[in-house]
PyMOL commands that place a pseudoatom at each C-alpha (Angstrom):
pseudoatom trace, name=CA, resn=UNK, resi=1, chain=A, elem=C, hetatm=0, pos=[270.900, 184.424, 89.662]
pseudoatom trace, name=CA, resn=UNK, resi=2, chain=A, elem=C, hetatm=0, pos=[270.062, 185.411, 93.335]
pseudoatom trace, name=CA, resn=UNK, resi=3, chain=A, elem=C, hetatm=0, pos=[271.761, 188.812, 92.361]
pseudoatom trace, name=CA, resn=UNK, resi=4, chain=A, elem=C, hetatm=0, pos=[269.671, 189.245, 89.565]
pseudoatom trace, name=CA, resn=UNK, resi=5, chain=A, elem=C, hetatm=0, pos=[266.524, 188.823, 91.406]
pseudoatom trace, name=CA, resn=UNK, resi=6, chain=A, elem=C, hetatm=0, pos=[267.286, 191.191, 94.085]
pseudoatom trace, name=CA, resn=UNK, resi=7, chain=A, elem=C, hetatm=0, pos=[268.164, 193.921, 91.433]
pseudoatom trace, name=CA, resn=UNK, resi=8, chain=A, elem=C, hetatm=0, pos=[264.518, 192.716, 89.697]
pseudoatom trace, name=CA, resn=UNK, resi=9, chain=A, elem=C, hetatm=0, pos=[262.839, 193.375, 92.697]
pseudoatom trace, name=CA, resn=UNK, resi=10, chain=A, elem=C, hetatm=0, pos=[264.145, 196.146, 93.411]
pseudoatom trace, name=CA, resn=UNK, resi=11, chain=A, elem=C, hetatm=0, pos=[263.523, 197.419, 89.723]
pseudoatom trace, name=CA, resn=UNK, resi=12, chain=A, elem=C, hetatm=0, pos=[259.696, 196.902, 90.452]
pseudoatom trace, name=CA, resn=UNK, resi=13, chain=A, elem=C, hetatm=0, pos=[259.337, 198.460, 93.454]
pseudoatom trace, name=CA, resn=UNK, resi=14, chain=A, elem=C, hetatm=0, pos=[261.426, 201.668, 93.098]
pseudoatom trace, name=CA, resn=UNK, resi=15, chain=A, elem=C, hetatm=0, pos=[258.826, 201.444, 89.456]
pseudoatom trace, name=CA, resn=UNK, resi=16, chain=A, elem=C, hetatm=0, pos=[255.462, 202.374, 92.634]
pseudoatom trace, name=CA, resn=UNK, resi=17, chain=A, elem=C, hetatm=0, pos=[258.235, 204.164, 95.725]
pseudoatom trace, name=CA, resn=UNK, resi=18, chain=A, elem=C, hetatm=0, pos=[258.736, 207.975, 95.243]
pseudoatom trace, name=CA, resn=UNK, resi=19, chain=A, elem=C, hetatm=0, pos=[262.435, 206.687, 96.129]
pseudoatom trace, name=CA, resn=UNK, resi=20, chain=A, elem=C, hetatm=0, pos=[265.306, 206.065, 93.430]
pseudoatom trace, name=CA, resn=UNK, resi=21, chain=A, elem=C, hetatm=0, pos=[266.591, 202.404, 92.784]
pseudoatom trace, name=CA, resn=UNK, resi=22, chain=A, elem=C, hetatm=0, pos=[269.956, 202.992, 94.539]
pseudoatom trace, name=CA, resn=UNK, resi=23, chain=A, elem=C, hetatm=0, pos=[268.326, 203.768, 97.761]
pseudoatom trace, name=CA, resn=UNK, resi=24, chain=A, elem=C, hetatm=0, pos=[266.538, 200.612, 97.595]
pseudoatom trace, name=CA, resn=UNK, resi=25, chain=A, elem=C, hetatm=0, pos=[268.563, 197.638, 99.070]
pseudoatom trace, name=CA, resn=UNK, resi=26, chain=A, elem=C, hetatm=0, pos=[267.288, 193.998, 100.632]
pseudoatom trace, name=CA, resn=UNK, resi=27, chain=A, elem=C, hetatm=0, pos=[266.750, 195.670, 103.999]
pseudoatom trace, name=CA, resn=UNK, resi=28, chain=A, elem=C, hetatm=0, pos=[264.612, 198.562, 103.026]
pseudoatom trace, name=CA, resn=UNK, resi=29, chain=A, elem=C, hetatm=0, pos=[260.950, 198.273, 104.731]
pseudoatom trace, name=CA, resn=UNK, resi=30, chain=A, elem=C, hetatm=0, pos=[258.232, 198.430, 102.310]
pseudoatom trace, name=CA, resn=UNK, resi=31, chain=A, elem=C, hetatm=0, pos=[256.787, 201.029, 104.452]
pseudoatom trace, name=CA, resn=UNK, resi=32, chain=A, elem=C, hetatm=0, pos=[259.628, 203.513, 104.540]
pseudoatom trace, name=CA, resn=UNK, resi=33, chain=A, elem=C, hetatm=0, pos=[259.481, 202.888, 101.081]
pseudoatom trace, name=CA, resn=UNK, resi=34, chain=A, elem=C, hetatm=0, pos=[255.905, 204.405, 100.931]
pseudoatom trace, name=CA, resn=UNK, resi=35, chain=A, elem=C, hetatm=0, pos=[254.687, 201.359, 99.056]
pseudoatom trace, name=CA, resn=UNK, resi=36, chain=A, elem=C, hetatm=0, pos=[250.617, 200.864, 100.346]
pseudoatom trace, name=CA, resn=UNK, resi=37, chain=A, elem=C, hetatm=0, pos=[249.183, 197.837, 100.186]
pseudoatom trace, name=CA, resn=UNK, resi=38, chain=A, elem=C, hetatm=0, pos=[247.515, 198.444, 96.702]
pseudoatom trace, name=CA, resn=UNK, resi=39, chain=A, elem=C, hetatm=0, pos=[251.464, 198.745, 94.943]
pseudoatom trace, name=CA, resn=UNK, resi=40, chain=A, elem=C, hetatm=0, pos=[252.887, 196.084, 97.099]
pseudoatom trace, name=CA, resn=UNK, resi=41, chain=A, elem=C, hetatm=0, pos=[249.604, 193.851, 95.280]
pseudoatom trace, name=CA, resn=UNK, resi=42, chain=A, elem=C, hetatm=0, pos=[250.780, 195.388, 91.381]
pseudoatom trace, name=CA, resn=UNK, resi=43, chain=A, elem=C, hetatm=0, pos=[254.581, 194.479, 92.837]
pseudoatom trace, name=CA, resn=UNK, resi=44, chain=A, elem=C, hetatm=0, pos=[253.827, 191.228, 93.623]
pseudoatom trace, name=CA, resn=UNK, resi=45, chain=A, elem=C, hetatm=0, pos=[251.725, 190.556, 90.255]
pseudoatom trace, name=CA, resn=UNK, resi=46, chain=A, elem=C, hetatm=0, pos=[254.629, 192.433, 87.962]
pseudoatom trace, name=CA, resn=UNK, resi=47, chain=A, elem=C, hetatm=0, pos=[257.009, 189.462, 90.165]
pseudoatom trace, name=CA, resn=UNK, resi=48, chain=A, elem=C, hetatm=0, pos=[254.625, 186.719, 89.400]
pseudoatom trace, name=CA, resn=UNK, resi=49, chain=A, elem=C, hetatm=0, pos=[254.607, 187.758, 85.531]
pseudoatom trace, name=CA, resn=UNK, resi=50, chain=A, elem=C, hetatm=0, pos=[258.706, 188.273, 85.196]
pseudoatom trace, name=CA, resn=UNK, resi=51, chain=A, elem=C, hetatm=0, pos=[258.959, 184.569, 86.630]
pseudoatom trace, name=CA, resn=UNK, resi=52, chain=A, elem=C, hetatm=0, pos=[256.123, 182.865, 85.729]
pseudoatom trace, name=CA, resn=UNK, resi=53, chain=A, elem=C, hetatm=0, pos=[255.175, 181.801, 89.269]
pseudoatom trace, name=CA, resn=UNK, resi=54, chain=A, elem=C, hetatm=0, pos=[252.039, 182.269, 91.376]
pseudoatom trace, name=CA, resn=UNK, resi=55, chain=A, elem=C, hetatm=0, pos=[252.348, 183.895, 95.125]
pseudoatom trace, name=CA, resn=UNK, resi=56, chain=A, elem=C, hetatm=0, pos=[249.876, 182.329, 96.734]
pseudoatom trace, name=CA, resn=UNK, resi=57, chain=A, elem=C, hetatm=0, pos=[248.925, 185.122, 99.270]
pseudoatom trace, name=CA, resn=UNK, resi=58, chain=A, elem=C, hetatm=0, pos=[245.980, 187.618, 99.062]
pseudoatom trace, name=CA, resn=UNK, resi=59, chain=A, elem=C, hetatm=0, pos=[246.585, 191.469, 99.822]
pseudoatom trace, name=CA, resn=UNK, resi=60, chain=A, elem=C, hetatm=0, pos=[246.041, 191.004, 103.061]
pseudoatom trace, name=CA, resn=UNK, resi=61, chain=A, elem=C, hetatm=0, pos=[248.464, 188.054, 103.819]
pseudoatom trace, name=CA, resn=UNK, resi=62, chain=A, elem=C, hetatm=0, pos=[251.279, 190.113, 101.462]
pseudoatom trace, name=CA, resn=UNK, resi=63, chain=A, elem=C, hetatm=0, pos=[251.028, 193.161, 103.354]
pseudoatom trace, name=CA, resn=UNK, resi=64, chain=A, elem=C, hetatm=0, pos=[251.300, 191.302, 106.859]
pseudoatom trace, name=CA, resn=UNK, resi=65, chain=A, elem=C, hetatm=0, pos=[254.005, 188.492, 105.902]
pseudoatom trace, name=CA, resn=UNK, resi=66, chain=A, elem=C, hetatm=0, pos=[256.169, 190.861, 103.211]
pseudoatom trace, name=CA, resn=UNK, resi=67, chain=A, elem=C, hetatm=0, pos=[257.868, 194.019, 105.636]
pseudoatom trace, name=CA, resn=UNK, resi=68, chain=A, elem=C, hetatm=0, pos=[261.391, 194.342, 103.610]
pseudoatom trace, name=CA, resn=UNK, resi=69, chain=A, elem=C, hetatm=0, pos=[262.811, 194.375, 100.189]
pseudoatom trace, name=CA, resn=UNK, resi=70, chain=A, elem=C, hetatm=0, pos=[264.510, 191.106, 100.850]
pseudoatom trace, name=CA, resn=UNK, resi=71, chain=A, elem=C, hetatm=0, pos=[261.037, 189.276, 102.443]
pseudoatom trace, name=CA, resn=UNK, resi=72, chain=A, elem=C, hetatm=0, pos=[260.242, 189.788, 98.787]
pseudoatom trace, name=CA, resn=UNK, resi=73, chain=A, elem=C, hetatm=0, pos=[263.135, 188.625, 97.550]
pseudoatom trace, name=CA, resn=UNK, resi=74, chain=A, elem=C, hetatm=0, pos=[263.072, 185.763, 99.799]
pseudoatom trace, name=CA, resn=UNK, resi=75, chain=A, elem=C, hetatm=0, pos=[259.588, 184.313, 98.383]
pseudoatom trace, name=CA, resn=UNK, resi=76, chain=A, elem=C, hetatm=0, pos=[260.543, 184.821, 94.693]
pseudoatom trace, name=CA, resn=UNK, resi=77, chain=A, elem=C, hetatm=0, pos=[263.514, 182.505, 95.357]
pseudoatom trace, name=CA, resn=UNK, resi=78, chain=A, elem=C, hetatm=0, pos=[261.597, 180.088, 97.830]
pseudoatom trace, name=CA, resn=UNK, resi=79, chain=A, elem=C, hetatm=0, pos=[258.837, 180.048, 94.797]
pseudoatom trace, name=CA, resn=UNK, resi=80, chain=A, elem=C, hetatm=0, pos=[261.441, 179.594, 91.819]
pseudoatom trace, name=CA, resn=UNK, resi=81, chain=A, elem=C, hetatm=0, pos=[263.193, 176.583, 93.827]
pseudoatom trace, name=CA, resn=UNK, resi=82, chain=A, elem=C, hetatm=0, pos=[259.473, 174.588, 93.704]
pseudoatom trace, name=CA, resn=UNK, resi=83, chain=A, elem=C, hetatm=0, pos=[258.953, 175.523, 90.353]
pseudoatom trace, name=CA, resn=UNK, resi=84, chain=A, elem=C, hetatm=0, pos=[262.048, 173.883, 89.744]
pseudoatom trace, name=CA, resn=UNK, resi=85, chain=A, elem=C, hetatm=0, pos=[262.023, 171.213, 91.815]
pseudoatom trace, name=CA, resn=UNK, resi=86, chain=A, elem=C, hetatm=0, pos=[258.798, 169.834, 90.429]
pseudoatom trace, name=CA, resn=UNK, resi=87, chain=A, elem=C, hetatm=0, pos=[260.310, 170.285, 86.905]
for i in range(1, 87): cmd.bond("trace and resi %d" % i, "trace and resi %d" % (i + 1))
show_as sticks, trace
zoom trace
């Protein structure tokens, strides 16, 4: 499953970079990706619809806590395991 969300997130945000999806890996910096702080905001809404979660940050608090592909990936797991937990 941790596989598959890494290739999901990397799905959405190759969807706003002007890169392709295989140059997009867990250590890629949002900012060499070109993503601005408006697409890293439709990113993290197109994440909270695929997995039915709620990120809990404004733009603001994205754009300063989320710097890599895999920061991203990180809170989609962190967020899945206390959906599930308090299942």
């Amino acid at each position: 499953m941790s596989e598959d969300i890494e290739k999901k997130v990397v799905s959405i945000i190759a969807a706003v970079s002007p890169r392709e999806e295989s140059e997009i890996d867990a250590n890629s910096e949002l900012a060499e990706l070109e993503i601005n702080s408006l697409e890293l905001t439709e990113v993290v809404m197109d994440l909270e619809d695929e997995y039915d979660v709620h990120v809990d940050l404004n733009t603001a608090e994205a754009w300063e806590s989320l710097k890599t592909v895999g920061d991203v990936v990180s809170l989609i797991k962190d967020l899945l395991a206390e959906k599930s937990a308090q299942s």
